[in-house]
N, CA and C atoms as an extended XYZ file, in Angstrom:
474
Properties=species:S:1:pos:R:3:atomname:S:1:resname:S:1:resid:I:1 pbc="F F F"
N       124.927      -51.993      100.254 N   UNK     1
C       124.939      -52.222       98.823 CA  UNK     1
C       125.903      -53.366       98.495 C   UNK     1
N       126.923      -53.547       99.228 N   UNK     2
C       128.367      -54.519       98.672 CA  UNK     2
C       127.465      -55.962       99.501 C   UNK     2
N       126.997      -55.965      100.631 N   UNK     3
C       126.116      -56.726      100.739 CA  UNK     3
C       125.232      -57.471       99.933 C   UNK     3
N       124.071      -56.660       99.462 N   UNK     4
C       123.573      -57.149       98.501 CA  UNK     4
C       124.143      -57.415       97.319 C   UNK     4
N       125.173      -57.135       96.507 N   UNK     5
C       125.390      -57.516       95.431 CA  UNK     5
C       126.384      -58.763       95.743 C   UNK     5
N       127.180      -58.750       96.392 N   UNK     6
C       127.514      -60.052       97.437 CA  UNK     6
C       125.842      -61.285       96.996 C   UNK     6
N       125.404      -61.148       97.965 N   UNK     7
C       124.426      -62.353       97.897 CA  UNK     7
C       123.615      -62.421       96.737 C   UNK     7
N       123.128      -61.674       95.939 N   UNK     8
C       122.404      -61.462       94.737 CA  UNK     8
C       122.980      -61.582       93.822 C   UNK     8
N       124.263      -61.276       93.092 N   UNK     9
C       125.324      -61.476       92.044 CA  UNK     9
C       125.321      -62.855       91.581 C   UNK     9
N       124.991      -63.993       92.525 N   UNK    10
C       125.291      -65.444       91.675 CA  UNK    10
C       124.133      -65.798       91.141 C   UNK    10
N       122.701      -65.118       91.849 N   UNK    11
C       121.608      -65.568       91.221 CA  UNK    11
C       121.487      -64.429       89.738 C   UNK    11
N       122.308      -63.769       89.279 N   UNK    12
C       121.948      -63.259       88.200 CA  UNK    12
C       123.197      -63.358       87.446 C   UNK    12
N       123.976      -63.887       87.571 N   UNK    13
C       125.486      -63.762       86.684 CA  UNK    13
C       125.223      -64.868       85.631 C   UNK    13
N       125.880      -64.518       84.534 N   UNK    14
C       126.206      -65.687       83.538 CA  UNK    14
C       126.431      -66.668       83.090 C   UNK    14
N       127.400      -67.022       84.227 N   UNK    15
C       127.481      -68.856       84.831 CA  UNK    15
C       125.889      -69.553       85.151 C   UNK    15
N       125.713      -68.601       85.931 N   UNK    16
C       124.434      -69.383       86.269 CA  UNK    16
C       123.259      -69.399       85.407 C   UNK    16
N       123.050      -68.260       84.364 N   UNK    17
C       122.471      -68.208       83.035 CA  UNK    17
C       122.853      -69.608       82.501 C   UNK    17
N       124.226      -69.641       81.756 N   UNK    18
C       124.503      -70.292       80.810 CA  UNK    18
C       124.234      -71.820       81.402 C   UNK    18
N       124.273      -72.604       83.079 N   UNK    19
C       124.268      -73.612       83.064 CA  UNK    19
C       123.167      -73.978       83.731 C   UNK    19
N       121.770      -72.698       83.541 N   UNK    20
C       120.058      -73.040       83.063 CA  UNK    20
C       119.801      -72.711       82.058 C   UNK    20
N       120.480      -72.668       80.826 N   UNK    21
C       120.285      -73.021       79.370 CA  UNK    21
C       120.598      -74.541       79.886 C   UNK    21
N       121.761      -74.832       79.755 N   UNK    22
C       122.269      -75.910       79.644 CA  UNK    22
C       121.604      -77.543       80.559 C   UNK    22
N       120.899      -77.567       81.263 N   UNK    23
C       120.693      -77.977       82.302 CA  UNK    23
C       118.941      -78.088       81.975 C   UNK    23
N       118.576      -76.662       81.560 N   UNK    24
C       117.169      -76.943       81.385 CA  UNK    24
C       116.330      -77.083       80.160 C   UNK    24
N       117.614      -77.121       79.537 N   UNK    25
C       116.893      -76.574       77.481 CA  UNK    25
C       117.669      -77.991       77.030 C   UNK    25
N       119.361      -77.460       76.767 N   UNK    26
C       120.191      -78.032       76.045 CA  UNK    26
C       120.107      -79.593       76.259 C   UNK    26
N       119.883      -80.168       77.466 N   UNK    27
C       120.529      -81.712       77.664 CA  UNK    27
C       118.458      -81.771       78.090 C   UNK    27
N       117.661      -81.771       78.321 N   UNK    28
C       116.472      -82.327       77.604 CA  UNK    28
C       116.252      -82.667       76.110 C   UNK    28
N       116.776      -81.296       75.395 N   UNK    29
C       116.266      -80.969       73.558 CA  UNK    29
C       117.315      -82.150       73.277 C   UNK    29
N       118.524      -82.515       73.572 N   UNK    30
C       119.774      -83.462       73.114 CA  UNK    30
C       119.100      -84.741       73.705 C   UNK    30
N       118.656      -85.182       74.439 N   UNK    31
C       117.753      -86.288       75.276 CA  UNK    31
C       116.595      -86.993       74.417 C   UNK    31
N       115.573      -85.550       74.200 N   UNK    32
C       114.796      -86.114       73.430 CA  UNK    32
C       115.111      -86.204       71.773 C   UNK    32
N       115.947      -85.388       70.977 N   UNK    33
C       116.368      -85.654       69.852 CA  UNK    33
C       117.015      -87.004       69.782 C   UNK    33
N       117.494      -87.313       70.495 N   UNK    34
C       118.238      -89.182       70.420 CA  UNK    34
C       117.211      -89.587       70.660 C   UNK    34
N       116.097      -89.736       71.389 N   UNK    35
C       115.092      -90.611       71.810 CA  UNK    35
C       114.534      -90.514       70.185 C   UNK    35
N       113.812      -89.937       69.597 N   UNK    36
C       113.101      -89.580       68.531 CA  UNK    36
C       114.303      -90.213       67.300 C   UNK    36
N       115.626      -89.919       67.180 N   UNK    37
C       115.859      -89.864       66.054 CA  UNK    37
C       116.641      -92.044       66.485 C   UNK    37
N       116.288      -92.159       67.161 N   UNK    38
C       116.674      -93.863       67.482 CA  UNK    38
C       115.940      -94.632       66.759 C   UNK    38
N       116.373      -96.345       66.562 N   UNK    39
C       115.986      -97.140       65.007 CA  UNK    39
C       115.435      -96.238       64.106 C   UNK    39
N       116.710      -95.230       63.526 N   UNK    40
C       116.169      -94.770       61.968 CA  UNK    40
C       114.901      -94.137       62.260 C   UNK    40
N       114.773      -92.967       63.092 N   UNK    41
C       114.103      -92.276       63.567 CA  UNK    41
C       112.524      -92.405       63.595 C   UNK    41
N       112.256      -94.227       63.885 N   UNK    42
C       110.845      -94.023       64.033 CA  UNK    42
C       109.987      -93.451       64.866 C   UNK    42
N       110.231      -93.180       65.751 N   UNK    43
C       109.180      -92.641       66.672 CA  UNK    43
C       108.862      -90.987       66.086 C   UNK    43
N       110.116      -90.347       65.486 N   UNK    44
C       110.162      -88.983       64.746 CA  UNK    44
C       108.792      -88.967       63.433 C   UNK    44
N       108.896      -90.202       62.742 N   UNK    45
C       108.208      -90.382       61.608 CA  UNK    45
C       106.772      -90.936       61.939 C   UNK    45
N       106.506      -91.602       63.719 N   UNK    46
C       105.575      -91.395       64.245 CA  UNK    46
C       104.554      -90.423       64.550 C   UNK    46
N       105.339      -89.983       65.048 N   UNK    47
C       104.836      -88.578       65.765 CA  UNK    47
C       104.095      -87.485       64.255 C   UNK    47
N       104.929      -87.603       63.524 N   UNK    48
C       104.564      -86.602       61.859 CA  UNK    48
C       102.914      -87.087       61.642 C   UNK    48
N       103.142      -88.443       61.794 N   UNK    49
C       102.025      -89.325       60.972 CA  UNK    49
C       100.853      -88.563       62.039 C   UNK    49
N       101.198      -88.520       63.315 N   UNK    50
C        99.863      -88.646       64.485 CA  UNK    50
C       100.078      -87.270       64.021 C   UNK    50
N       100.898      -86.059       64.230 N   UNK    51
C       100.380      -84.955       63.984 CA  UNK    51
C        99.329      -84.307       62.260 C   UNK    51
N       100.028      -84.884       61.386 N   UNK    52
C        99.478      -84.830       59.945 CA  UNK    52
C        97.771      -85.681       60.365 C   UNK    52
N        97.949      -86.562       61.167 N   UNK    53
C        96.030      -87.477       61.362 CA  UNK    53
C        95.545      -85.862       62.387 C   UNK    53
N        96.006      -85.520       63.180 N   UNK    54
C        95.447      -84.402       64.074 CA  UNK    54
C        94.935      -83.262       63.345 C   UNK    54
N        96.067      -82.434       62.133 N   UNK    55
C        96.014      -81.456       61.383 CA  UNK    55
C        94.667      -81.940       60.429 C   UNK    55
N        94.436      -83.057       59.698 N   UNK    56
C        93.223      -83.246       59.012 CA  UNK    56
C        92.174      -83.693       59.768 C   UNK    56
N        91.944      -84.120       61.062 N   UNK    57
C        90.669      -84.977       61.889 CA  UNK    57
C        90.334      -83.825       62.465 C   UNK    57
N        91.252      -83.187       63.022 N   UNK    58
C        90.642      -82.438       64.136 CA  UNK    58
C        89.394      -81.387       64.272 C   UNK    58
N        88.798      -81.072       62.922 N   UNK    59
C        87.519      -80.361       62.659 CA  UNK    59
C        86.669      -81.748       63.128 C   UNK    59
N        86.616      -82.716       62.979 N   UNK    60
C        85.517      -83.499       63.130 CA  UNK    60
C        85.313      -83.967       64.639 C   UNK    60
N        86.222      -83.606       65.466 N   UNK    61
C        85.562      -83.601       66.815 CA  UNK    61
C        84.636      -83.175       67.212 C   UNK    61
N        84.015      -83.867       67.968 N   UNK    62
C        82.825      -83.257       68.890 CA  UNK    62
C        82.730      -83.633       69.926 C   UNK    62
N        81.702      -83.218       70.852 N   UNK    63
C        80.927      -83.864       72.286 CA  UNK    63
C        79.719      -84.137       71.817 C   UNK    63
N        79.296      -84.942       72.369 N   UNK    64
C        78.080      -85.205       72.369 CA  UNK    64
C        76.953      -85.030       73.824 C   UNK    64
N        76.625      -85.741       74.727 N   UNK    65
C        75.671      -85.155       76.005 CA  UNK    65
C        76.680      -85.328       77.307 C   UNK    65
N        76.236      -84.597       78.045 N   UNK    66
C        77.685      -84.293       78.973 CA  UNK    66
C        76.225      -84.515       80.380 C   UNK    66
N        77.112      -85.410       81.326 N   UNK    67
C        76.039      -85.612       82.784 CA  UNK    67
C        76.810      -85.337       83.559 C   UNK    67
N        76.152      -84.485       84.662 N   UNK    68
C        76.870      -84.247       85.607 CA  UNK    68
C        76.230      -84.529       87.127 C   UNK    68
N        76.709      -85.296       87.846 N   UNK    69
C        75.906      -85.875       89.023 CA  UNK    69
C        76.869      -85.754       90.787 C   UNK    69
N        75.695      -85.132       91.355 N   UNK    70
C        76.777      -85.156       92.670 CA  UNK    70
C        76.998      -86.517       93.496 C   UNK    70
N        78.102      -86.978       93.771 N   UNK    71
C        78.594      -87.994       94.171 CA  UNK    71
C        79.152      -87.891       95.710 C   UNK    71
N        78.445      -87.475       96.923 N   UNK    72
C        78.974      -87.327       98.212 CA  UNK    72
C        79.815      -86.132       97.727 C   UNK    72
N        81.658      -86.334       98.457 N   UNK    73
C        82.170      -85.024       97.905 CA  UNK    73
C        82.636      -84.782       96.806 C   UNK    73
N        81.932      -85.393       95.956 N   UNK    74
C        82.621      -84.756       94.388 CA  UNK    74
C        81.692      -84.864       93.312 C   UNK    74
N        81.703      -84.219       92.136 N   UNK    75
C        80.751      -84.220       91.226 CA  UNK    75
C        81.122      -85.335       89.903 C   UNK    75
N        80.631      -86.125       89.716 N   UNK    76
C        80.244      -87.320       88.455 CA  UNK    76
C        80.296      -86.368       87.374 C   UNK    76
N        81.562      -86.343       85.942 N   UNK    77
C        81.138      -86.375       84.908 CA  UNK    77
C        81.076      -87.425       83.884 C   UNK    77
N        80.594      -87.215       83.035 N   UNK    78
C        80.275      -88.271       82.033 CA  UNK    78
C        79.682      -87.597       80.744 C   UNK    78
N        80.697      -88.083       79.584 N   UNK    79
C        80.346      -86.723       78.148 CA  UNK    79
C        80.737      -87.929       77.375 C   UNK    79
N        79.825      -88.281       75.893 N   UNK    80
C        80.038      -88.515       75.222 CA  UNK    80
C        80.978      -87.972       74.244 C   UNK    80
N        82.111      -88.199       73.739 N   UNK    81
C        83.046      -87.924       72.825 CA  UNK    81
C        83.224      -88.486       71.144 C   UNK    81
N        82.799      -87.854       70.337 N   UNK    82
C        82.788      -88.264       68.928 CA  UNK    82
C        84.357      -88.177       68.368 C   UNK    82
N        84.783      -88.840       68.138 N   UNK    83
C        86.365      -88.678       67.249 CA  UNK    83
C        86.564      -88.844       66.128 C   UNK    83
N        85.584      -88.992       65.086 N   UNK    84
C        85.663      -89.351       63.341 CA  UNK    84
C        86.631      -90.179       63.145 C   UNK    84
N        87.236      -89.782       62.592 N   UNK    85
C        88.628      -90.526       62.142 CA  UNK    85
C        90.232      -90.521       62.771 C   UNK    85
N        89.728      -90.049       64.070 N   UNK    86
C        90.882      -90.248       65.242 CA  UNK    86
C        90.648      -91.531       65.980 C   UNK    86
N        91.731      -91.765       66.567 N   UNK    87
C        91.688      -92.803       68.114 CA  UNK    87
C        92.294      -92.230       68.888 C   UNK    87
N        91.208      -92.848       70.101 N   UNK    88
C        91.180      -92.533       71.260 CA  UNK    88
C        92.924      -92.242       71.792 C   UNK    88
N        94.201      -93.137       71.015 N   UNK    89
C        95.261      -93.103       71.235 CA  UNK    89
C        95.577      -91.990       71.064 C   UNK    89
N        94.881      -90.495       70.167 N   UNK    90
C        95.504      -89.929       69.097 CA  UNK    90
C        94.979      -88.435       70.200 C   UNK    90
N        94.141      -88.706       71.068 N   UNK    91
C        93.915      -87.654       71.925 CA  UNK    91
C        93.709      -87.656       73.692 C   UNK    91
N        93.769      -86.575       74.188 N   UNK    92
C        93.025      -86.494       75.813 CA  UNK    92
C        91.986      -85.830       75.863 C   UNK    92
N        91.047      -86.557       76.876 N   UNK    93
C        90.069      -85.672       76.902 CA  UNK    93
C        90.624      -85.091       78.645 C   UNK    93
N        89.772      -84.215       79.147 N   UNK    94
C        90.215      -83.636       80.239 CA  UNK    94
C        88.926      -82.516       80.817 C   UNK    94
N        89.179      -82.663       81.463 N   UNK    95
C        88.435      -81.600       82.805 CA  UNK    95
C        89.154      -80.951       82.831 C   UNK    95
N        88.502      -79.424       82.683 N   UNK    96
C        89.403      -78.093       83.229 CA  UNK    96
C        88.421      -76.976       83.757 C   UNK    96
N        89.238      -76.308       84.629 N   UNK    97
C        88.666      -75.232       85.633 CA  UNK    97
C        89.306      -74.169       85.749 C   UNK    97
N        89.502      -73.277       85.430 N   UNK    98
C        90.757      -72.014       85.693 CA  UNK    98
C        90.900      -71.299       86.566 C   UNK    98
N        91.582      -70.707       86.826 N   UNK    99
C        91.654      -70.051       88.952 CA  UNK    99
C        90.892      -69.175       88.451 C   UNK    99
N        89.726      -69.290       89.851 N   UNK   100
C        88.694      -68.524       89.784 CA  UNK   100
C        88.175      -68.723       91.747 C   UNK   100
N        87.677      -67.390       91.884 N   UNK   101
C        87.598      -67.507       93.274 CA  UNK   101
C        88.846      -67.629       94.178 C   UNK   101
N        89.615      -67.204       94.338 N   UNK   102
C        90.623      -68.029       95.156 CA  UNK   102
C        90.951      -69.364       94.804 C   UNK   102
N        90.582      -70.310       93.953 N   UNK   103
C        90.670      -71.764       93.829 CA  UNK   103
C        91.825      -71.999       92.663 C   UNK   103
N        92.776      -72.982       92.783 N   UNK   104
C        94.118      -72.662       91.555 CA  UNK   104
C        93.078      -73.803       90.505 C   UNK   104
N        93.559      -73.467       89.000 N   UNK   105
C        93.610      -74.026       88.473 CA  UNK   105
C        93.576      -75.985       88.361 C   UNK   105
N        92.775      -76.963       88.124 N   UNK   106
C        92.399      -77.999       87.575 CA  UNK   106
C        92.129      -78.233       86.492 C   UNK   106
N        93.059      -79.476       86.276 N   UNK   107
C        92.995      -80.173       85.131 CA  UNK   107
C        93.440      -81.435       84.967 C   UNK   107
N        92.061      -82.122       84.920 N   UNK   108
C        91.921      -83.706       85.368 CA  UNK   108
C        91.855      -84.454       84.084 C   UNK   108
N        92.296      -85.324       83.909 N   UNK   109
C        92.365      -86.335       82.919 CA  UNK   109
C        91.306      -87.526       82.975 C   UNK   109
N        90.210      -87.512       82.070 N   UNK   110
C        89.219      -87.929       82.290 CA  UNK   110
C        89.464      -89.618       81.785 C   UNK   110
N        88.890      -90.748       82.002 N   UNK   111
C        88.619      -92.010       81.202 CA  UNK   111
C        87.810      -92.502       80.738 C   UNK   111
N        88.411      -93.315       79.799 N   UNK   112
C        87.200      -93.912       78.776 CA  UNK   112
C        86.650      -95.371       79.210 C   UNK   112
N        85.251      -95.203       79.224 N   UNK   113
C        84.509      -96.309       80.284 CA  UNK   113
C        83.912      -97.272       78.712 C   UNK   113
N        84.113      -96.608       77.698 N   UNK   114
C        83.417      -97.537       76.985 CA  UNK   114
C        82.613      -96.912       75.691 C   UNK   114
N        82.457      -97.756       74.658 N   UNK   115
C        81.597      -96.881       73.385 CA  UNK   115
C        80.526      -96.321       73.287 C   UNK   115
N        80.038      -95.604       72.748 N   UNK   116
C        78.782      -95.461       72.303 CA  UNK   116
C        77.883      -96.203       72.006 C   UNK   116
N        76.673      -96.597       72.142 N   UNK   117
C        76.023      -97.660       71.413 CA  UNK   117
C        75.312      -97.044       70.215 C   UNK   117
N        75.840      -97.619       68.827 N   UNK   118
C        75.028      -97.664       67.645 CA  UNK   118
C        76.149      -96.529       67.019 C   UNK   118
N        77.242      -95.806       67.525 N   UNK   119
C        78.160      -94.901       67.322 CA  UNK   119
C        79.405      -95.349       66.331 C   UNK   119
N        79.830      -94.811       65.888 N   UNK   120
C        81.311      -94.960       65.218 CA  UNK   120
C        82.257      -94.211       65.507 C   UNK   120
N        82.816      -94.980       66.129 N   UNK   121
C        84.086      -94.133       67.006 CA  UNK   121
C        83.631      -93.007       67.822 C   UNK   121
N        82.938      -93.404       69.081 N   UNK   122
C        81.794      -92.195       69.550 CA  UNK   122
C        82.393      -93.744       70.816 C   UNK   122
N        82.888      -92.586       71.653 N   UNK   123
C        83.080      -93.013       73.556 CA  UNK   123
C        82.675      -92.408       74.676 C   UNK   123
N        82.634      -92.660       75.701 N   UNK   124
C        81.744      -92.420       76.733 CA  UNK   124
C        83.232      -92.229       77.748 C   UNK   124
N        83.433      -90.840       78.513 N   UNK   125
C        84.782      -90.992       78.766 CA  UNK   125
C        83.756      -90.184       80.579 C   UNK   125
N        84.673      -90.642       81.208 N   UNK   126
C        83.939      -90.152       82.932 CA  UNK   126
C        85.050      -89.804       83.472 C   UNK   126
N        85.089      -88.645       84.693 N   UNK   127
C        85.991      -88.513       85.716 CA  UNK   127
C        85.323      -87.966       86.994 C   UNK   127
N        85.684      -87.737       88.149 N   UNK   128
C        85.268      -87.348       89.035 CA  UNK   128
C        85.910      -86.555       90.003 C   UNK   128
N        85.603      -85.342       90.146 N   UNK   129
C        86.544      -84.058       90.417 CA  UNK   129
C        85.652      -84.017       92.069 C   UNK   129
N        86.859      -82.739       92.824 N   UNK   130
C        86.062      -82.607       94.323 CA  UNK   130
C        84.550      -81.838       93.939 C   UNK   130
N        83.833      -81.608       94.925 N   UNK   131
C        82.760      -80.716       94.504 CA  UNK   131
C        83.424      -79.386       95.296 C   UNK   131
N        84.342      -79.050       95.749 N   UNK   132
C        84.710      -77.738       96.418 CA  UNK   132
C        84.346      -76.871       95.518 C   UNK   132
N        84.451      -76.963       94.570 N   UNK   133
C        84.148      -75.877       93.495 CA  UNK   133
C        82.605      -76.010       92.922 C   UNK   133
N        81.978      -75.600       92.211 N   UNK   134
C        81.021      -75.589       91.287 CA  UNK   134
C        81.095      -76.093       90.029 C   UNK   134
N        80.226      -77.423       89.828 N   UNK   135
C        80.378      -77.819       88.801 CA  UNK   135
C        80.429      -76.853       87.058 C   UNK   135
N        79.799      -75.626       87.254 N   UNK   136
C        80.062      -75.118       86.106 CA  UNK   136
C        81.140      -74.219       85.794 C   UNK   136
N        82.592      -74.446       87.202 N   UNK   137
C        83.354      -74.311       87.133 CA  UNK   137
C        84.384      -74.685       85.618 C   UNK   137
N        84.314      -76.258       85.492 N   UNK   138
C        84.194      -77.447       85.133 CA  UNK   138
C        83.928      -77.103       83.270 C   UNK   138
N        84.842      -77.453       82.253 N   UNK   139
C        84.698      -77.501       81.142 CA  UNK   139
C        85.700      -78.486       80.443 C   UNK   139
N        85.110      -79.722       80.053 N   UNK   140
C        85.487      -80.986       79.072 CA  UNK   140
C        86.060      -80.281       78.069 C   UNK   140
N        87.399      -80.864       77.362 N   UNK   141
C        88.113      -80.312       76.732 CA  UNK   141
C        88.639      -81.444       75.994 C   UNK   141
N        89.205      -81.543       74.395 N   UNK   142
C        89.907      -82.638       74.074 CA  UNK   142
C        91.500      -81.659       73.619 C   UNK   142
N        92.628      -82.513       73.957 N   UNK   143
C        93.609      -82.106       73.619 CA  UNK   143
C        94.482      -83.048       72.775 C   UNK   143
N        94.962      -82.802       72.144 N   UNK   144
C        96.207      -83.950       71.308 CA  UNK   144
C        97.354      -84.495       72.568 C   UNK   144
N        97.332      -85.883       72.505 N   UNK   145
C        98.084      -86.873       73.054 CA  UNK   145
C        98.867      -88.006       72.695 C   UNK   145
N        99.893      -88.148       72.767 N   UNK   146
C       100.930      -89.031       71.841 CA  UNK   146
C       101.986      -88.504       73.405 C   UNK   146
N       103.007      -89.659       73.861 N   UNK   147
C       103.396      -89.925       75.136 CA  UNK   147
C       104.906      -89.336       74.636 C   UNK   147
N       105.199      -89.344       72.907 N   UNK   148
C       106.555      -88.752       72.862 CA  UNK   148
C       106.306      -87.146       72.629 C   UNK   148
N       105.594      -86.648       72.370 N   UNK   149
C       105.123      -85.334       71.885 CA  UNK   149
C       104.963      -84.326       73.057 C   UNK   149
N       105.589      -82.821       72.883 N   UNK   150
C       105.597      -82.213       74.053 CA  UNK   150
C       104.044      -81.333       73.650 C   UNK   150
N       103.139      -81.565       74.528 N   UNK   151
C       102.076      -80.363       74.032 CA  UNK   151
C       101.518      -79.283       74.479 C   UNK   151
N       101.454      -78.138       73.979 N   UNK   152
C       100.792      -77.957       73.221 CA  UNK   152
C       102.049      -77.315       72.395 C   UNK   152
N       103.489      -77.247       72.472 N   UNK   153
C       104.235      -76.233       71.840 CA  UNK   153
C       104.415      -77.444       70.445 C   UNK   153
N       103.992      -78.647       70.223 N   UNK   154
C       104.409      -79.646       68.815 CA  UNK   154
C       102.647      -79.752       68.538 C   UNK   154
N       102.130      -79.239       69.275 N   UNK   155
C       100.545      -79.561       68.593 CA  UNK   155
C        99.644      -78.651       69.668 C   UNK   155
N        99.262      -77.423       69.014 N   UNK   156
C        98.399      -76.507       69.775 CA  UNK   156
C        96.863      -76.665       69.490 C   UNK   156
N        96.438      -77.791       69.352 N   UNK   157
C        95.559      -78.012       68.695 CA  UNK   157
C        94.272      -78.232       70.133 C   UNK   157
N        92.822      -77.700       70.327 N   UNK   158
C        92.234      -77.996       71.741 CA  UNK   158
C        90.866      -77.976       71.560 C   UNK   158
């Protein structure tokens, strides 16, 4: 017993609490609050603007036709993406798969190859995942994206 509490005691004592607050909360949240609140806090008054465009656009998303093609070892997607009154800046689109089978979790970040033709604000975004899995593994997703913004806990929006 004096053994174990010997070797086990530092991984649960208070010190070591208080300096993974400190270490993993406190001096990130102090990091990014100066980053954000720097020249007269524009990037803060950024970020409001992209979240307030997210909070009103985000009903008007859509997909439009989604292809899926086998490519040797991996499967071709390709999905049209409608954004109304977003830009492409203002979101991610993404591939996702959730552990299933034994297989962990994927989630690929798809790109944009180019517009729609005859579309308004309508893109054509492709990625190409292994085929180990089953393509109907596999579900296109758009998420909110802005490079200062932590997400989904500043924008749960999907």
């Amino acid at each position: 017993m004096r053994a174990s509490m010997a070797r086990l005691a530092p991984q649960f004592s208070c010190n070591r609490m208080a300096r993974d607050y400190v270490e993993e909360l406190y001096i990130p949240l102090a990091t990014a609050y100066k980053y954000r609140a720097a020249d007269g806090g524009r990037i803060g008054r950024d970020l409001w603007a992209w979240y307030e465009r997210l909070r009103l656009y985000w009903p008007r998303l859509h997909f439009g036709e989604v292809s899926i093609e086998r490519a040797g070892e991996n499967w071709e997607f390709q999905l049209q993406v409608y954004l109304g009154d977003l830009s492409p800046e203002d979101v991610r689109v993404e591939l996702y798969a959730e552990v299933k089978a034994g297989l962990g979790a994927v989630c690929h970040a798809m790109t944009m190859s180019g517009d729609i033709p005859g579309a308004v604000n309508g893109y054509i975004y492709h990625a190409q995942v292994s085929a180990q899995r089953p393509a109907a593994h596999y579900t296109p997703r758009i998420v909110p994206g802005h490079v200062a913004a932590a997400v989904p806990m500043e924008a749960g929006f999907i």
